[in-house]
Each structure stands twice: as C-alpha cells, then as structure tokens.
C-alpha positions in Angstrom: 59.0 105.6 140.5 58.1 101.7 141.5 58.1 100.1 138.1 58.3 96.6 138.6 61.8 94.8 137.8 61.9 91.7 135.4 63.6 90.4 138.1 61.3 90.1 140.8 58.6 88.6 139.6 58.1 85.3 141.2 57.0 83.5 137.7 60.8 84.8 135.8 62.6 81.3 134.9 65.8 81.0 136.9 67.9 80.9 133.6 67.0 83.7 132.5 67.0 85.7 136.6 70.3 84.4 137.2 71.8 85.2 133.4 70.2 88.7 134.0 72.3 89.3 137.5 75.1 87.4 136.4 75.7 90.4 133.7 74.8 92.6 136.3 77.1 91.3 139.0 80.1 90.9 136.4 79.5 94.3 135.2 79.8 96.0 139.2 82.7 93.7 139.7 85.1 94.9 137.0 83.6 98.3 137.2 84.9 98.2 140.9 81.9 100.0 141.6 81.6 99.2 145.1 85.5 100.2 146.4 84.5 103.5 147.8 81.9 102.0 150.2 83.9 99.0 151.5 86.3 101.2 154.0 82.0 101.3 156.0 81.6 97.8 156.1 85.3 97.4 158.0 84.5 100.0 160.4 81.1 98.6 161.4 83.0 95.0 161.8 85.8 96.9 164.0 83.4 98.8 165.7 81.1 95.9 166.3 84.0 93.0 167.0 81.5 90.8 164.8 83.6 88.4 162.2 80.5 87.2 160.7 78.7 88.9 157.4 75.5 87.6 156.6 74.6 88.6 153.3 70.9 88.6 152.0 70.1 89.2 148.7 72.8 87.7 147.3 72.4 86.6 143.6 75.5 86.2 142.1 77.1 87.1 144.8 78.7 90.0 143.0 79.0 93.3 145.7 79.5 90.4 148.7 82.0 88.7 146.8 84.0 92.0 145.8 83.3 93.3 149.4 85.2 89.9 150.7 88.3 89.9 148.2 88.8 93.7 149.0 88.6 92.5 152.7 91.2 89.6 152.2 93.2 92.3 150.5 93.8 93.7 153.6 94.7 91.2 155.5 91.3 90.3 157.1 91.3 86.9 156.8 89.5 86.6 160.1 85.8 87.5 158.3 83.7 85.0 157.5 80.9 85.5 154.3 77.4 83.9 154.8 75.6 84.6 151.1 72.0 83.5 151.3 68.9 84.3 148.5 65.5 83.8 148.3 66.2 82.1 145.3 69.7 81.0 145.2 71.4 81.3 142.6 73.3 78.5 140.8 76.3 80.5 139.4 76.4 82.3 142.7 77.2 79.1 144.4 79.8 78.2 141.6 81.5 80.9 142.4 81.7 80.1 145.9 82.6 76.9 145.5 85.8 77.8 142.7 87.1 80.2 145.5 87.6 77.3 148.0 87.8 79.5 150.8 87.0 77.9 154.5 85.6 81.6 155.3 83.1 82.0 152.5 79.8 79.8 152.2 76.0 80.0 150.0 73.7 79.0 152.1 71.7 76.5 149.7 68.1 76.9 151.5 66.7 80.0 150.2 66.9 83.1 153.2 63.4 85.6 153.3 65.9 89.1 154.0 62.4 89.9 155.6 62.9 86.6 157.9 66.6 85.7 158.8 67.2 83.0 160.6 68.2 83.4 163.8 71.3 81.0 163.5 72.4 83.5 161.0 74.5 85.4 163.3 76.8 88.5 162.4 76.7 91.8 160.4 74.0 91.7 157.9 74.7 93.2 154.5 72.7 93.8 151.0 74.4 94.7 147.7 72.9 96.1 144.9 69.4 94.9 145.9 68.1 98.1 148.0 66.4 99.6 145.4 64.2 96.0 145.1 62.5 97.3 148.0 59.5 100.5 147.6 59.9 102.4 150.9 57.2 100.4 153.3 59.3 97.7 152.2 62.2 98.6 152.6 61.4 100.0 156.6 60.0 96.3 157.3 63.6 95.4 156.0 65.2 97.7 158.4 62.7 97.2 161.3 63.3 93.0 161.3 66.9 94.0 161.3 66.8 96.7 164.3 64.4 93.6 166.1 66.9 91.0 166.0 69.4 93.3 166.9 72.1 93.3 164.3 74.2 95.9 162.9 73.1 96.4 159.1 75.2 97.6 156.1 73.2 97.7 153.3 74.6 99.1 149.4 73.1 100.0 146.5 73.2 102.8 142.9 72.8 106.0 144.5 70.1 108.1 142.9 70.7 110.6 140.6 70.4 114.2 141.3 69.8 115.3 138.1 67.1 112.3 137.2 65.5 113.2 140.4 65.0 116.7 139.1 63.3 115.8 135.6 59.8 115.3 135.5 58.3 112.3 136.3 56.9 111.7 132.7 60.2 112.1 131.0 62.1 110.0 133.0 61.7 107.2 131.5 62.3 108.6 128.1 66.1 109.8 129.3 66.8 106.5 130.2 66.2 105.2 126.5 69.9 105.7 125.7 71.0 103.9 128.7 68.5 100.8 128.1 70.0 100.6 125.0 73.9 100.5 125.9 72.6 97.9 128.5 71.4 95.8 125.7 74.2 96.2 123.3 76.5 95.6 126.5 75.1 92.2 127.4 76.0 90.4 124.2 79.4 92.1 124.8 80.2 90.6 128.2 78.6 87.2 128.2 81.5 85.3 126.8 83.5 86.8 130.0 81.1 85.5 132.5 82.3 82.7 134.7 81.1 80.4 135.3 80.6 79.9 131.1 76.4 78.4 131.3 74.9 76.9 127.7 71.3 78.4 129.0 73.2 82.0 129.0 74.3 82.2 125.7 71.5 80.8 124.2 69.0 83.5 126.1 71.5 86.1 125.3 72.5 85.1 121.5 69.5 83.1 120.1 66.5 84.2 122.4 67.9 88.0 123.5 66.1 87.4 127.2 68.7 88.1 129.1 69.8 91.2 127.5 66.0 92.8 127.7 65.8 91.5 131.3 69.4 93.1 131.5 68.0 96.6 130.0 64.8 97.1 131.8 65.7 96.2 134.9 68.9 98.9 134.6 66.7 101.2 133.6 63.9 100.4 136.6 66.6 100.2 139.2 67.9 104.2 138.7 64.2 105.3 139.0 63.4 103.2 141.9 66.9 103.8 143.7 67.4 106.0 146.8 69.1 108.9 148.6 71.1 108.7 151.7 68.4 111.7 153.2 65.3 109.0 152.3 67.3 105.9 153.6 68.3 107.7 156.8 64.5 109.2 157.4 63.0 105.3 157.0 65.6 104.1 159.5 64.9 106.3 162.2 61.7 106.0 161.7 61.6 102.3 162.3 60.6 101.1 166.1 63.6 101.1 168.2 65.5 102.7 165.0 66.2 105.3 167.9 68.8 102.7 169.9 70.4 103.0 166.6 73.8 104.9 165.5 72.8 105.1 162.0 75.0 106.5 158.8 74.5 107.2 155.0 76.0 108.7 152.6 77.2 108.1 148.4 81.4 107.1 147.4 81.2 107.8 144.0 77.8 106.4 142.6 77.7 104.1 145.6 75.3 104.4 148.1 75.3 103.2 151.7 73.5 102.9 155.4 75.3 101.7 157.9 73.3 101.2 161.6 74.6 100.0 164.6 73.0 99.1 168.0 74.1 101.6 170.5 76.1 100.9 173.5 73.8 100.5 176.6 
C-alpha cells in the first residue's frame, strides 16, 4: 500500500524530519537490527575490490553508520563511508563529525539517489530508505545505478508475511497497536539521543510532532516495504539489469539486494 510518509513530503520542517529519523535511526542502532545483513555488504566489497561506500539516503546516518562500526570491528579499516541526503541532515553530520574518523565523511550538498554524482565513486548503499520508493520508483533507483555501473547494496524492513496475507482494508487497523508503542516509545528514547537538540524535545515533549511523525511513518513503512521475490523481479527487469549478478534475501527482519556488474 503507498500511503504517503510524513517524512517525505517536501514541505515537513527539518526539525521535525530529522527528530523523526533520529528516533528512528537510534531505535535500529541499539536494536542491532541490521547485524545479519552486514556479512552482504563485505562480500560485495571483497568481491568487487571497491574501498569506497557511497551511501544515499542517509538521514541520520543510522544503518551506514552501524554498517561502518561493525566493519571497523573487523578489522576493515581500509573502507571509506561517503553519507550523502537529499536533505542532509544536521545530527547526521554531528555524528560524523564526533566520530573523527579520516575514513567517514557527510557530504554537505544534498545527493538526488536518483542522480549521483559521478565523482561519487564506490559501492552504493541505502539503509532503511527502500521502502521510500513505490516500485516504478524504486526500478529508476536501480536502473541509474546499473547505468553508471556500480555495484548496489541496498537494506531495508523486510515485509511481513503475515501482514501481506490480511486484507488490504484491515491492514491498517492491525497496525493501530504498533503506531501506538511507536508513540509511547518516542518520549521514551529522546533523552538517549545524541546529539541532545532543544528543537527535539520540545517537538517531542511540548508539541508531540515528532512522536506522530515517528508513529505514522512506522506504521506506513511496513505496508509499503518489500520482498526479496519483488525486489529481485524490478532488478532484472531494469535495462542492462541482465549484466547483473543480483541477490536478495531477509537476516532476521532485515531485508537486502545486493547486485554486482558481471565479469566481462
């Protein structure tokens, strides 16, 4: 279902966008929702030789960020993070910039995912931003990737079997109890957000913005998110998606595609 996400509208203030995916982000992070999916993005650097992730999409920089500390865990210190937004976000670049490290940079010009610039070199990744995308969307995403000729490794929430099988008209209606821990949750987990941001506790505490953005959205983004069968079926489908080595699958509640330009 493509309900539209508070998120994405163009006229949302940035206070309220970036509290919103700050929660969001913070939430993912602690969760370690993402842990089952890294081991893909390793292989498709090894595979490729690329040190380079260009991340579009960003936010926060939450799934990058995670992505790059369980990277450094390993001993990869050779990997270099590009985060870049279409609106970049202030608390994303924060937490760049507390994390001093030589190999990890947001880009401060905003970054069209549609519309990479071609300096913008390396493995391009998306976190958590996927289900952003309704399908003709998400193919011109995939198709301006296979055309510049990068590999892609793109994440998101896996759909849910069992939400998928409900009818469309009472979807919604399941999700009321998980809007609502959504909205109790935010006002839980703002004081632990860091950077701490005056404009976040007051749109979460005085003016509950950030917890209805926080809510709707969560509830938006499992009807609108996707299976690996759906993601893999757009890929191919793409021109020259057929020069591709493509790969999806779900870790847990993760999902991910992985594509990679074939060996000539």
């Amino acid at each position: 279902m493509q309900l539209v996400e508070l998120e994405d509208l163009p006229w949302m203030p940035a206070a309220i966008r970036d509290g919103g995916t700050d929660l969001l982000d913070f939430g993912f992070d602690r969760l370690e929702f993402y842990r089952g999916v890294v081991p893909k993005l390793g292989a498709l650097l090894d595979q490729t030789g690329c040190t380079q992730v260009i991340d579009v999409c960003s936010g926060g920089g939450g799934g990058a960020l995670y992505a790059m500390r369980a990277l450094r865990d390993e001993g990869r210190r050779d990997v270099r993070f590009v985060l870049t937004d279409r609106y970049p976000n202030e608390a994303g670049r924060a937490r760049v910039a507390e994390r001093k490290d030589p190999g990890l940079v947001y880009r401060e010009e905003p970054v069209d995912a549609l519309a990479v610039p071609p300096e913008l070199d390396g493995v391009r990744t998306m976190w958590s931003a996927l289900h952003h995308f309704p399908p003709e969307a998400v193919a011109a995403l995939v198709a301006s990737t296979v055309r510049d000729g990068k590999p892609l490794a793109f994440f998101d929430v896996a759909a849910s079997p069992a939400l998928r099988r409900l009818p469309g008209v009472l979807a919604p209606l399941a999700l009321g109890v998980n809007m609502t821990m959504l909205f109790v949750g935010s006002f839980v987990l703002v004081p632990f957000v860091r950077p701490l941001r005056a404009s976040r506790w007051a749109l979460t505490y005085l003016l509950p913005l950030i917890p209805t953005l926080v809510a709707w959205d969560g509830m938006v983004s499992a009807l609108r998110a996707y299976t690996p069968d759906e993601l893999l079926a757009i890929a191919r489908a793409v021109p020259g998606g057929d020069a591709y080595a493509w790969d999806a699958g779900v870790a847990g509640s993760a999902l991910y595609l992985t594509g990679c330009p074939r060996a000539s």
